[in-house]
PDB file of N, CA, C and O in Angstrom, chain B, residues numbered from 101:
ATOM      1  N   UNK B 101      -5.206  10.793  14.370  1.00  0.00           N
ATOM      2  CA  UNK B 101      -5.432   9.419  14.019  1.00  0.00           C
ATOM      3  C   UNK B 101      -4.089   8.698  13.926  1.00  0.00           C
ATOM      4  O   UNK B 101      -3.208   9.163  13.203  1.00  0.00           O
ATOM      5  N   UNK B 102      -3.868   7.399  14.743  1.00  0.00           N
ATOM      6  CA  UNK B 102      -2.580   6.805  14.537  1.00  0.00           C
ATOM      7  C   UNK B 102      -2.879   6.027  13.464  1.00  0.00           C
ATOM      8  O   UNK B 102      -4.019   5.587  13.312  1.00  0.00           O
ATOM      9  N   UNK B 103      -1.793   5.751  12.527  1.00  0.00           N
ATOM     10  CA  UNK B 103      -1.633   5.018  11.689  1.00  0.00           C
ATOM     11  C   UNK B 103      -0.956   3.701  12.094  1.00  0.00           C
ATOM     12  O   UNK B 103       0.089   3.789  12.739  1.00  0.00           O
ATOM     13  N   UNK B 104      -1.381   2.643  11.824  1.00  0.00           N
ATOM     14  CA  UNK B 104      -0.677   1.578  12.114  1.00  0.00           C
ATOM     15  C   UNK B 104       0.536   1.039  11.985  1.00  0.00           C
ATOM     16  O   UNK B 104       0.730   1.240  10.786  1.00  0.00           O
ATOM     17  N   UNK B 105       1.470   0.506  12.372  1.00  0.00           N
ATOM     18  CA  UNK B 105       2.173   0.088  12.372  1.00  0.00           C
ATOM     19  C   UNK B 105       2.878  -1.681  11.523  1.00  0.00           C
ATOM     20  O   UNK B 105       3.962  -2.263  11.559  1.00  0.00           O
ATOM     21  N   UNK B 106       1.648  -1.929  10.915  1.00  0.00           N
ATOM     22  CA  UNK B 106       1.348  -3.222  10.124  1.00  0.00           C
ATOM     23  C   UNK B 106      -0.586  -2.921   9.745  1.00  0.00           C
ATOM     24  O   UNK B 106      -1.542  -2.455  10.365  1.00  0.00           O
ATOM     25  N   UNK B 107      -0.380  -3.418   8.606  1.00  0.00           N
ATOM     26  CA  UNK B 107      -1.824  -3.351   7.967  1.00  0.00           C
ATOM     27  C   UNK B 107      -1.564  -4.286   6.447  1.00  0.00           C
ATOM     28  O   UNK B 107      -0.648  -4.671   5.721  1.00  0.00           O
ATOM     29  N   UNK B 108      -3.106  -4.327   6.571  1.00  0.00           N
ATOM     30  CA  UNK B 108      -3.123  -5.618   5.405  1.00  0.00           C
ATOM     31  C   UNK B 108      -4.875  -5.471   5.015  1.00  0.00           C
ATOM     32  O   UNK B 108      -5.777  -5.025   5.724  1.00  0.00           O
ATOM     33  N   UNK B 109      -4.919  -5.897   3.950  1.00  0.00           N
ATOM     34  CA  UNK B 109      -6.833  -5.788   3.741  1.00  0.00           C
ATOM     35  C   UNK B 109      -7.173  -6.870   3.585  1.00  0.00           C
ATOM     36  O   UNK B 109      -7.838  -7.266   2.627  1.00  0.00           O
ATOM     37  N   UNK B 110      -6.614  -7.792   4.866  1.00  0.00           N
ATOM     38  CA  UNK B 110      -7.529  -8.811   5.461  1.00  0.00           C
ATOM     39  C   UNK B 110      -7.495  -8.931   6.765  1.00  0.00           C
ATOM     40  O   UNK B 110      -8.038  -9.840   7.393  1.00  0.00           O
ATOM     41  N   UNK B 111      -6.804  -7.943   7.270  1.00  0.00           N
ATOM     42  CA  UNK B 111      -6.883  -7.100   8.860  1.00  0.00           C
ATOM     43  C   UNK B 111      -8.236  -6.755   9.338  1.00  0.00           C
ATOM     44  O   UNK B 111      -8.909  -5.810   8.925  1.00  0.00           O
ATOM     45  N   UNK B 112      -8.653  -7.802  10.457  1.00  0.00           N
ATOM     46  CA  UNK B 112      -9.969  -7.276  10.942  1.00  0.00           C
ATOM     47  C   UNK B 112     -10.032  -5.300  11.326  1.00  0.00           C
ATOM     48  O   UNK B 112     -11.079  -4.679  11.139  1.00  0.00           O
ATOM     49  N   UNK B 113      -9.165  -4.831  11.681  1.00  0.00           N
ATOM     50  CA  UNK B 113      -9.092  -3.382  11.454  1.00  0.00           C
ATOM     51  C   UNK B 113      -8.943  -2.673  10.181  1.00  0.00           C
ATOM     52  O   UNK B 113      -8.908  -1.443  10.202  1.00  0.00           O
ATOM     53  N   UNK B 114      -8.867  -3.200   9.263  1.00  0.00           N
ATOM     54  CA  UNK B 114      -8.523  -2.902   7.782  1.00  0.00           C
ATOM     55  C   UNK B 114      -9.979  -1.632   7.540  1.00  0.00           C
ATOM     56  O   UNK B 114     -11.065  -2.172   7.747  1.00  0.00           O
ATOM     57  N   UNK B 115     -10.059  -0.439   7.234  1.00  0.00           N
ATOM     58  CA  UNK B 115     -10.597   0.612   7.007  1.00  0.00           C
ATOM     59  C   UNK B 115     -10.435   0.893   5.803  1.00  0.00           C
ATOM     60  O   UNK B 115      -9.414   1.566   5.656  1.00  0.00           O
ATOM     61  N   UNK B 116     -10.983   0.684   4.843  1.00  0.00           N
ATOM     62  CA  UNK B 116     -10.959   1.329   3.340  1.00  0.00           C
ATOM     63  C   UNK B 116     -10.456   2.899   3.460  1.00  0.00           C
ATOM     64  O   UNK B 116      -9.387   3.284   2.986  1.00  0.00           O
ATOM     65  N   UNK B 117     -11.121   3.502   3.964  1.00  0.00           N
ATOM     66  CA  UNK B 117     -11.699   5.021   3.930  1.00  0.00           C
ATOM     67  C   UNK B 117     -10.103   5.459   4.557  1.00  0.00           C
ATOM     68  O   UNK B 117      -9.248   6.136   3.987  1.00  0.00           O
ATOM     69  N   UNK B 118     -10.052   4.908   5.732  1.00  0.00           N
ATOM     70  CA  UNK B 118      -8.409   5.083   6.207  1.00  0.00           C
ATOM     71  C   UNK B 118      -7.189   4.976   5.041  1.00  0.00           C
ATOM     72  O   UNK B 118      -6.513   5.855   4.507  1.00  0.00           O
ATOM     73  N   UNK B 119      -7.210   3.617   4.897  1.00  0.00           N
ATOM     74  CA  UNK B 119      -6.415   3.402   3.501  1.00  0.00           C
ATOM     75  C   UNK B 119      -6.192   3.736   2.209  1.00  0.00           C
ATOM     76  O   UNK B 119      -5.306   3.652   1.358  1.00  0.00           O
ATOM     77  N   UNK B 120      -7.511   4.222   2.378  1.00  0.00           N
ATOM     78  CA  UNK B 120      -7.203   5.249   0.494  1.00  0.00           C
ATOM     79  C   UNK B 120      -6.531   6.619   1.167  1.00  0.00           C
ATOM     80  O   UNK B 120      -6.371   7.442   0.266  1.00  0.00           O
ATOM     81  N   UNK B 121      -6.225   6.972   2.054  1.00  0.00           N
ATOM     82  CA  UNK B 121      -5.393   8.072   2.557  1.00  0.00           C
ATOM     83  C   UNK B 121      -4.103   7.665   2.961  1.00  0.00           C
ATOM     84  O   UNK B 121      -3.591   8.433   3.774  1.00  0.00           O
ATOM     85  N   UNK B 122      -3.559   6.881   2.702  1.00  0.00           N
ATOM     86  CA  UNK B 122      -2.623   6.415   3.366  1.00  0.00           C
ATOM     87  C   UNK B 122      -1.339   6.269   2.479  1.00  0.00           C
ATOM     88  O   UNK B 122      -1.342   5.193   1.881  1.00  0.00           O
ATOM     89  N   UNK B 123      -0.304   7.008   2.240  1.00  0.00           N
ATOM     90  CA  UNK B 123       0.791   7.180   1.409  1.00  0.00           C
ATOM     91  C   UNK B 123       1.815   6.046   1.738  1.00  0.00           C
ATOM     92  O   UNK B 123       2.674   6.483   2.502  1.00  0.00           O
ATOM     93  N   UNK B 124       1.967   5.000   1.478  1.00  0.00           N
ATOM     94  CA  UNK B 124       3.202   3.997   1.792  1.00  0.00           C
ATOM     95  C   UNK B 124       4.552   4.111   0.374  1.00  0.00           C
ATOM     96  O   UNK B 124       4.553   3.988  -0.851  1.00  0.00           O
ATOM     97  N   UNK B 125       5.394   4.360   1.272  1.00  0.00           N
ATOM     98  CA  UNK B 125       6.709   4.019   0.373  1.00  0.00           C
ATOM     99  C   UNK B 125       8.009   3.208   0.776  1.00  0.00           C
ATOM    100  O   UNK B 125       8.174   3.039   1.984  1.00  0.00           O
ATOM    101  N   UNK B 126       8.692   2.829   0.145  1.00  0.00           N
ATOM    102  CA  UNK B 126       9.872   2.020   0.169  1.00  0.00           C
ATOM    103  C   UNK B 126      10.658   1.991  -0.106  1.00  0.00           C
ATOM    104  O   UNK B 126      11.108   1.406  -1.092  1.00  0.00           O
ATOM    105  N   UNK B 127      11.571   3.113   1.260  1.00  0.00           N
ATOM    106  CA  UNK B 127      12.984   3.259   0.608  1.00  0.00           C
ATOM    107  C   UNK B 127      13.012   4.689  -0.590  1.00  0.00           C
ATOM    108  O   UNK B 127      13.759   4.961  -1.530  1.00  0.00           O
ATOM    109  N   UNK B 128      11.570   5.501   0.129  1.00  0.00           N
ATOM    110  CA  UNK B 128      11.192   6.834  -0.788  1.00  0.00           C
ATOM    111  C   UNK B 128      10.454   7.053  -1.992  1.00  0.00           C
ATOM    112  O   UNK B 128      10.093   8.110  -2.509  1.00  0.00           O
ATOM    113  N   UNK B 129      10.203   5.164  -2.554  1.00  0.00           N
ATOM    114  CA  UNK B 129       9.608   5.246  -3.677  1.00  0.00           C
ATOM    115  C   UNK B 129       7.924   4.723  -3.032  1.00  0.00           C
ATOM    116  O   UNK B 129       7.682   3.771  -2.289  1.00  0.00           O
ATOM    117  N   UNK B 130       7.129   5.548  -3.524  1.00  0.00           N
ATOM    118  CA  UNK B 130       5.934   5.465  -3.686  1.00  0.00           C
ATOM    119  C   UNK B 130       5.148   3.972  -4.222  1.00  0.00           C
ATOM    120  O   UNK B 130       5.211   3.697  -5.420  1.00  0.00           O
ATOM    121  N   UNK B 131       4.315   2.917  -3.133  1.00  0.00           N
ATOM    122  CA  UNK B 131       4.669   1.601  -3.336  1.00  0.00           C
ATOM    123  C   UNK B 131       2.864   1.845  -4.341  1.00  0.00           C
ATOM    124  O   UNK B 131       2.029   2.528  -3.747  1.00  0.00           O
ATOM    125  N   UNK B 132       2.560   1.396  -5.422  1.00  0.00           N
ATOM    126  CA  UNK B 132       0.950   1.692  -5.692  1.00  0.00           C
ATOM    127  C   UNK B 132       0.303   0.344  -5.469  1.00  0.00           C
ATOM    128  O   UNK B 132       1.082  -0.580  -5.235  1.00  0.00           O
ATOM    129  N   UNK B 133      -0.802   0.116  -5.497  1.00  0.00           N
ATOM    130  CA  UNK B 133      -1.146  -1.133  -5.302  1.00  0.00           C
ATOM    131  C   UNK B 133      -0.987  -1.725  -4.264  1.00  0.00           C
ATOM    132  O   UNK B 133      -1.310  -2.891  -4.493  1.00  0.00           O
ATOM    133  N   UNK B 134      -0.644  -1.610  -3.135  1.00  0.00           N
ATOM    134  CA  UNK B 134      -0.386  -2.171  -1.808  1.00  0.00           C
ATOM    135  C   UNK B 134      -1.100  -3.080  -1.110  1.00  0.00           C
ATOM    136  O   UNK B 134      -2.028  -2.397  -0.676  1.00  0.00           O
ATOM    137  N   UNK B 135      -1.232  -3.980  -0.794  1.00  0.00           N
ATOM    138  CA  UNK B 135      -2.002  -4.943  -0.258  1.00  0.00           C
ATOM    139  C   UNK B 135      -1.948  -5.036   1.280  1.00  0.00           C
ATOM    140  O   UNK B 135      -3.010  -5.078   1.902  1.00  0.00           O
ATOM    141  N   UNK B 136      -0.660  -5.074   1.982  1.00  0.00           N
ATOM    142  CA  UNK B 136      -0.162  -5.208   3.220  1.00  0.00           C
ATOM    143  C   UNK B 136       1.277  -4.606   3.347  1.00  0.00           C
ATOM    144  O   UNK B 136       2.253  -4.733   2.608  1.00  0.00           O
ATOM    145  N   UNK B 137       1.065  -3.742   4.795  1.00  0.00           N
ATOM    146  CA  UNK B 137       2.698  -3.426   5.141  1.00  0.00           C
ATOM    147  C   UNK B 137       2.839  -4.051   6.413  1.00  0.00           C
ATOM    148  O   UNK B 137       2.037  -4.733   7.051  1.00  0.00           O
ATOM    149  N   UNK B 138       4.516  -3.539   6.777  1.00  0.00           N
ATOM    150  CA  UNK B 138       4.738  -3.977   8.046  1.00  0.00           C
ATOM    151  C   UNK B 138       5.931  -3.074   8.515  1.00  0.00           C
ATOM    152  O   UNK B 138       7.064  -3.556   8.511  1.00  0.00           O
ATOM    153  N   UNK B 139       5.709  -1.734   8.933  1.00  0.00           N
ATOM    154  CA  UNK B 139       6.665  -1.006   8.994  1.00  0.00           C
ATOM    155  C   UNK B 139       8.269  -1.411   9.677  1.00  0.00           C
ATOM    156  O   UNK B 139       9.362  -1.045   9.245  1.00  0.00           O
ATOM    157  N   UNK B 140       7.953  -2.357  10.976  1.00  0.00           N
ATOM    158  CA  UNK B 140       8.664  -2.783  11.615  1.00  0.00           C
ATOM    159  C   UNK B 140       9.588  -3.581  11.026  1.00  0.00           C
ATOM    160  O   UNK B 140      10.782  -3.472  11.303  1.00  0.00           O
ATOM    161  N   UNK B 141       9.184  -4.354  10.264  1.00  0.00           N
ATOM    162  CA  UNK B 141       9.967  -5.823   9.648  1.00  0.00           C
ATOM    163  C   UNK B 141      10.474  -4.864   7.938  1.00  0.00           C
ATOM    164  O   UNK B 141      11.537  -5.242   7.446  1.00  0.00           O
ATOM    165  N   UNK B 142       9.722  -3.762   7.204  1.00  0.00           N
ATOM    166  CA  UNK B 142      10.494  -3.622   6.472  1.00  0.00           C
ATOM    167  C   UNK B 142      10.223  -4.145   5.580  1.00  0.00           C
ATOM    168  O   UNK B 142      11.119  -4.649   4.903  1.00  0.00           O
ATOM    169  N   UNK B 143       8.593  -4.276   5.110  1.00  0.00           N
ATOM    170  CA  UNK B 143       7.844  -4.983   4.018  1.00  0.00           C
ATOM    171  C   UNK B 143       6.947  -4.429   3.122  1.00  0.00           C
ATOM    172  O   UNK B 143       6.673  -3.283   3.479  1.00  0.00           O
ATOM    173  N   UNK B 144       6.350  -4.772   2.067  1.00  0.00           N
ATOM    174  CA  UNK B 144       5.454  -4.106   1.193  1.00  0.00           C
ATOM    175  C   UNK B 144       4.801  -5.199   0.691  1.00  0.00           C
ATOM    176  O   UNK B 144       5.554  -5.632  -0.181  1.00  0.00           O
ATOM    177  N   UNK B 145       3.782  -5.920   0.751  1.00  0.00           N
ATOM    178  CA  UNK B 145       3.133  -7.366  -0.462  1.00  0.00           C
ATOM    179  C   UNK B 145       2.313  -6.044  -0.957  1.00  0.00           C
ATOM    180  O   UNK B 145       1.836  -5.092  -0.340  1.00  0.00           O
ATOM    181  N   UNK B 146       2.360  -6.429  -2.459  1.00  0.00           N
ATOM    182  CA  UNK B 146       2.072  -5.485  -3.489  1.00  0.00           C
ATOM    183  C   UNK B 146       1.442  -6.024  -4.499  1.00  0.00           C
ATOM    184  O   UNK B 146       1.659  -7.232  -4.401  1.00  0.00           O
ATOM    185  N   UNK B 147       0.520  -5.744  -5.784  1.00  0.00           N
ATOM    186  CA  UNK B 147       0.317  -6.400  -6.755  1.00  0.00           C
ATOM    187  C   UNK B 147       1.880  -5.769  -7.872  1.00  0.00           C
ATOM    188  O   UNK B 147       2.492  -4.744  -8.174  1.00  0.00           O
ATOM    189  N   UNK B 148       1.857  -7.092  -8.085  1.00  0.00           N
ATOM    190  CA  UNK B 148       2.957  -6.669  -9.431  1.00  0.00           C
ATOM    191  C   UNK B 148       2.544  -5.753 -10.815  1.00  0.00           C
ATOM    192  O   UNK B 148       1.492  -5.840 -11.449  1.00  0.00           O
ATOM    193  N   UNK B 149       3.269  -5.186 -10.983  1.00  0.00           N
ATOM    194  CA  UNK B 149       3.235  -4.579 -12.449  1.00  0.00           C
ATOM    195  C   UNK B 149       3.930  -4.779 -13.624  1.00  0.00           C
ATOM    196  O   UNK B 149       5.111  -5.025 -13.380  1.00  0.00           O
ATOM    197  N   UNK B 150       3.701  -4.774 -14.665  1.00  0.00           N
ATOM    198  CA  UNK B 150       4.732  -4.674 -15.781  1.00  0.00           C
ATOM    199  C   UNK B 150       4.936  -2.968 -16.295  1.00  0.00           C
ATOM    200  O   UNK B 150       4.436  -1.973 -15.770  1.00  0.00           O
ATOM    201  N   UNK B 151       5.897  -3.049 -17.565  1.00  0.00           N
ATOM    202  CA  UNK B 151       6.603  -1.631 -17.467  1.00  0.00           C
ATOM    203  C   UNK B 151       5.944  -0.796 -17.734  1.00  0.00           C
ATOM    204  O   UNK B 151       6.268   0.356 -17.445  1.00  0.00           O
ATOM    205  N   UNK B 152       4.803  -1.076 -18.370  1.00  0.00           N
ATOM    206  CA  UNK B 152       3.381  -0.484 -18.640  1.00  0.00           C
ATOM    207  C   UNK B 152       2.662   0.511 -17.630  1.00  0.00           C
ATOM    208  O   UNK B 152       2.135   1.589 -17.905  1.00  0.00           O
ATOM    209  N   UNK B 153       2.779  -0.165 -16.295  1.00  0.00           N
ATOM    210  CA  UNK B 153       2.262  -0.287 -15.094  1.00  0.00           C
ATOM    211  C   UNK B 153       1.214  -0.949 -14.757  1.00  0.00           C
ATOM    212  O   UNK B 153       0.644  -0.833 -13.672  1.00  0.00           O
ATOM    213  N   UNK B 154       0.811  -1.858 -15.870  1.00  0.00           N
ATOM    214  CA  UNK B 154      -0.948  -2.450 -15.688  1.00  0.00           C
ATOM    215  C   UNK B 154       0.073  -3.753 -14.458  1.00  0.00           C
ATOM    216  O   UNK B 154       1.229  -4.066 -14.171  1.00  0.00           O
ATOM    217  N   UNK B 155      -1.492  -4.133 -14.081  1.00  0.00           N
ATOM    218  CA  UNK B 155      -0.897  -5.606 -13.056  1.00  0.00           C
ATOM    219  C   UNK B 155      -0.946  -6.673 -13.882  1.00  0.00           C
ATOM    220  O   UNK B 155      -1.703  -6.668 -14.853  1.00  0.00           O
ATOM    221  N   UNK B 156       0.042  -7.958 -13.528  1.00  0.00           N
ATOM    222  CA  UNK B 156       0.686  -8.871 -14.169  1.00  0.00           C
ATOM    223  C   UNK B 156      -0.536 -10.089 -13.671  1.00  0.00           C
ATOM    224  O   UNK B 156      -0.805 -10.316 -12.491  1.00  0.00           O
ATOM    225  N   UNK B 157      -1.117 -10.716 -14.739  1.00  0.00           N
ATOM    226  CA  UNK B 157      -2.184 -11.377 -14.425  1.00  0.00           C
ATOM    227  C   UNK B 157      -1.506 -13.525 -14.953  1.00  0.00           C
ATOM    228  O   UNK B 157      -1.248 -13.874 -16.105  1.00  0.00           O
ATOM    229  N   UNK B 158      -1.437 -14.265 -13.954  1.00  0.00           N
ATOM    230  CA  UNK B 158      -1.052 -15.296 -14.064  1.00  0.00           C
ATOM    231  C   UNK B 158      -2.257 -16.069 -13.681  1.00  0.00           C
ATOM    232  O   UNK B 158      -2.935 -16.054 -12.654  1.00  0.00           O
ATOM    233  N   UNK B 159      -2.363 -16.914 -15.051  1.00  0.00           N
ATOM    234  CA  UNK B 159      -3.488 -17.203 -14.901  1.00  0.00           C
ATOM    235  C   UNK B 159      -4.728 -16.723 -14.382  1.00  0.00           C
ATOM    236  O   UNK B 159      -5.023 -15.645 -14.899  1.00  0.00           O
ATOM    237  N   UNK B 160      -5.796 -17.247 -13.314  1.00  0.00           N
ATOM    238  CA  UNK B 160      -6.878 -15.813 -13.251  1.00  0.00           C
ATOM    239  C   UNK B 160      -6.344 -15.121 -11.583  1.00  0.00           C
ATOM    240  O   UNK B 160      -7.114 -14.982 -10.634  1.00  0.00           O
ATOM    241  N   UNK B 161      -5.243 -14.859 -11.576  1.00  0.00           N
ATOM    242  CA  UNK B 161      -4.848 -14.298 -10.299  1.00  0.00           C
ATOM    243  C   UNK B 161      -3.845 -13.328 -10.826  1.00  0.00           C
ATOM    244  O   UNK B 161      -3.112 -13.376 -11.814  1.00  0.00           O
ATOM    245  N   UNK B 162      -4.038 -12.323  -9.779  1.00  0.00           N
ATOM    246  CA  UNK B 162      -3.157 -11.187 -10.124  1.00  0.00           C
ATOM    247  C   UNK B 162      -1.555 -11.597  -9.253  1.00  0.00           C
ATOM    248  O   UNK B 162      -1.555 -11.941  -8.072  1.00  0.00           O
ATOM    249  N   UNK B 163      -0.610 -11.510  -9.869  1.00  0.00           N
ATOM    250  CA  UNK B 163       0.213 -11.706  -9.257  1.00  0.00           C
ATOM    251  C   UNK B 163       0.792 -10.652  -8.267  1.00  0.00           C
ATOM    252  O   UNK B 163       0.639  -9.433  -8.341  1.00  0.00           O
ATOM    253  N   UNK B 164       1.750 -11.616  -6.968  1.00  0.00           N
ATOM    254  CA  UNK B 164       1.768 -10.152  -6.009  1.00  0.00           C
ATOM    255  C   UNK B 164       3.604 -10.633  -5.936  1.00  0.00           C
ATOM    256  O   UNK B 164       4.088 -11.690  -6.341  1.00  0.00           O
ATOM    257  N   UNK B 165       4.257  -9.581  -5.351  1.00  0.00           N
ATOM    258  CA  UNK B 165       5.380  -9.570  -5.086  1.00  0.00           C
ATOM    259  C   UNK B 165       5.348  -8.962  -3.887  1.00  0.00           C
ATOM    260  O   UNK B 165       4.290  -8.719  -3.306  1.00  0.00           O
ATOM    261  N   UNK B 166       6.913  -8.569  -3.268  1.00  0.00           N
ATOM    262  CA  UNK B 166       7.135  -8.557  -1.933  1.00  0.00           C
ATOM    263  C   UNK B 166       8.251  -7.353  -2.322  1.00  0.00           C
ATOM    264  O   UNK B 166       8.858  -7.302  -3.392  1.00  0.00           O
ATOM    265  N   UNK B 167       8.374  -6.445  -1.264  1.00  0.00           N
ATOM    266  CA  UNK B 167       9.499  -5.403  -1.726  1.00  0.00           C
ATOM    267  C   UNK B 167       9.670  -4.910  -0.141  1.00  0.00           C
ATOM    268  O   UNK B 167       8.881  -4.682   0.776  1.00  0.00           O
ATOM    269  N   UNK B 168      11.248  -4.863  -0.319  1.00  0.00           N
ATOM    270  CA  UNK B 168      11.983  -4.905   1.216  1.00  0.00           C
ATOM    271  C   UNK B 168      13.091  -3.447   1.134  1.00  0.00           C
ATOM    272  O   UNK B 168      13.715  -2.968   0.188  1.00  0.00           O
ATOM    273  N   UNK B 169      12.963  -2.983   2.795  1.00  0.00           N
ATOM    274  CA  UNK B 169      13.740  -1.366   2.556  1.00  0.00           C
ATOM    275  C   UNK B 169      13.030  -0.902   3.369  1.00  0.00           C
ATOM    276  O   UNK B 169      12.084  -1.537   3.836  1.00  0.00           O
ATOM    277  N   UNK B 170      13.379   0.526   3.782  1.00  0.00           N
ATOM    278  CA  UNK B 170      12.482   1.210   4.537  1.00  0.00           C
ATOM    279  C   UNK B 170      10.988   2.264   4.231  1.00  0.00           C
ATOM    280  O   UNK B 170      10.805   3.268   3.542  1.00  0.00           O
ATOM    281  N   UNK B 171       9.873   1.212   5.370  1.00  0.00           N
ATOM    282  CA  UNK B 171       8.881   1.525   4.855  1.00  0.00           C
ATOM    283  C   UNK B 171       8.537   2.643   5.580  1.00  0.00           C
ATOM    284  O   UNK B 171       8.696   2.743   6.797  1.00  0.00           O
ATOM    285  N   UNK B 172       7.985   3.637   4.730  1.00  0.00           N
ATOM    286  CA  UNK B 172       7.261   4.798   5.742  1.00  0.00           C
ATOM    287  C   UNK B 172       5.797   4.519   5.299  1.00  0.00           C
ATOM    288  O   UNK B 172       5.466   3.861   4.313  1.00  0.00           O
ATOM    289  N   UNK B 173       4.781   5.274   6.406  1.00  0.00           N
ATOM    290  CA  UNK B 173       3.661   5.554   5.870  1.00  0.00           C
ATOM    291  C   UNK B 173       3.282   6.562   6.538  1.00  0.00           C
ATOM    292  O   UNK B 173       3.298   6.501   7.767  1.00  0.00           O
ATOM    293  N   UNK B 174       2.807   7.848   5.797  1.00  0.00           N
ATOM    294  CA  UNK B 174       1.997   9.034   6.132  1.00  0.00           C
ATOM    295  C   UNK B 174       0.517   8.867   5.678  1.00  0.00           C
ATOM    296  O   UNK B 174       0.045   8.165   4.783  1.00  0.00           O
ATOM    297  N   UNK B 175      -0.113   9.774   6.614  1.00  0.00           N
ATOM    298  CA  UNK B 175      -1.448  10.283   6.040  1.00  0.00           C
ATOM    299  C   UNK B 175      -1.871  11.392   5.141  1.00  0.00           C
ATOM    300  O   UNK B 175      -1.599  12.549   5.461  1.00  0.00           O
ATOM    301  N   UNK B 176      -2.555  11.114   3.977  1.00  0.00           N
ATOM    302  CA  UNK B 176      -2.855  12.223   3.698  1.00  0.00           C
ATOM    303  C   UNK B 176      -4.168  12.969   3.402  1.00  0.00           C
ATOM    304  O   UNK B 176      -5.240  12.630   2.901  1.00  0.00           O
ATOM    305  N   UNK B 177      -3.556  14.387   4.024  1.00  0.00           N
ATOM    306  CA  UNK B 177      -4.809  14.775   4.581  1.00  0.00           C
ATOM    307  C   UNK B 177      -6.168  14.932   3.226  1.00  0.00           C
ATOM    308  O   UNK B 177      -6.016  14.966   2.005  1.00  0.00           O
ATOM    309  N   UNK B 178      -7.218  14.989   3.903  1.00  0.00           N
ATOM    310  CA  UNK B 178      -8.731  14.943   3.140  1.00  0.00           C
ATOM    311  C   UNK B 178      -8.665  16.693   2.121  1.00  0.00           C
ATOM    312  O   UNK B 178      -8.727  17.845   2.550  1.00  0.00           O
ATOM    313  N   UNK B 179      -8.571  16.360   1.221  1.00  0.00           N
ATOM    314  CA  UNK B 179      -9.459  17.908   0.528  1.00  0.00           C
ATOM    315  C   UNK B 179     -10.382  18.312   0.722  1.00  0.00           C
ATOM    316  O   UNK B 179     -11.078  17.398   1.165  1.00  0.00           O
ATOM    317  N   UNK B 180     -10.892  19.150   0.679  1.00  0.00           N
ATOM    318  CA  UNK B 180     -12.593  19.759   0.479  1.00  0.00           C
ATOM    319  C   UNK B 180     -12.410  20.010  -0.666  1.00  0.00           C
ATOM    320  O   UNK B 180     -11.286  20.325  -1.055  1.00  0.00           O
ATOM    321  N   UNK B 181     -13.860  19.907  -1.810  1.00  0.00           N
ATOM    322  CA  UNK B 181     -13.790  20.252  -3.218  1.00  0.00           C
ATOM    323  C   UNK B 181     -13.968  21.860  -2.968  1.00  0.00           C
ATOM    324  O   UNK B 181     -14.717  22.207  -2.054  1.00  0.00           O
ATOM    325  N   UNK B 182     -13.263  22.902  -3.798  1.00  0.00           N
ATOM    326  CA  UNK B 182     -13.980  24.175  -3.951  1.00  0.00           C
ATOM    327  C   UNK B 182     -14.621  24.576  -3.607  1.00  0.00           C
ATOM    328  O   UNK B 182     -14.371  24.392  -2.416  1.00  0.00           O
ATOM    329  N   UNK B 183     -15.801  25.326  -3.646  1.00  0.00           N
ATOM    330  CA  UNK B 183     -17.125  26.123  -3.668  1.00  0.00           C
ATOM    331  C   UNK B 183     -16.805  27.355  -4.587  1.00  0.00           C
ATOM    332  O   UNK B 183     -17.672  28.200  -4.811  1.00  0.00           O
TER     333      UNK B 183
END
């Protein structure tokens, strides 16, 4: 499965099921909350956090930020539960 090269979850290709597998980081740090990347350009739109880690709520919108560096994204692979 190729992984894209830019994605966003308002991407008519946008795949939930894809994306909850999908490890993005920036610059090695693990980005959570991710909204849209762009491997090429070197982007992350993210929901913000405070030091807590909950998301930063302005007024009734969650606020988002932008974080720049090198983006990777891997897949990761599916578990099977036990038996």
């Amino acid at each position: 499965m190729d992984i894209p090269r830019a994605l966003s979850v308002h991407s008519p290709i946008y795949d939930p099921a894809l994306s909850a597998r999908l490890r993005i980081t920036v610059d090695g740090q693990v980005q959570r909350y991710a909204i849209a990347y762009d491997i090429d350009a070197g982007t992350v739109l993210r929901q913000a956090v405070n030091a807590e880690g909950k998301c930063i709520i302005v007024g009734d919108e969650i606020k988002h930020e932008w974080v720049r560096g090198l983006v990777e994204v891997t897949l990761i692979e599916a578990t099977t539960p036990a038996s």
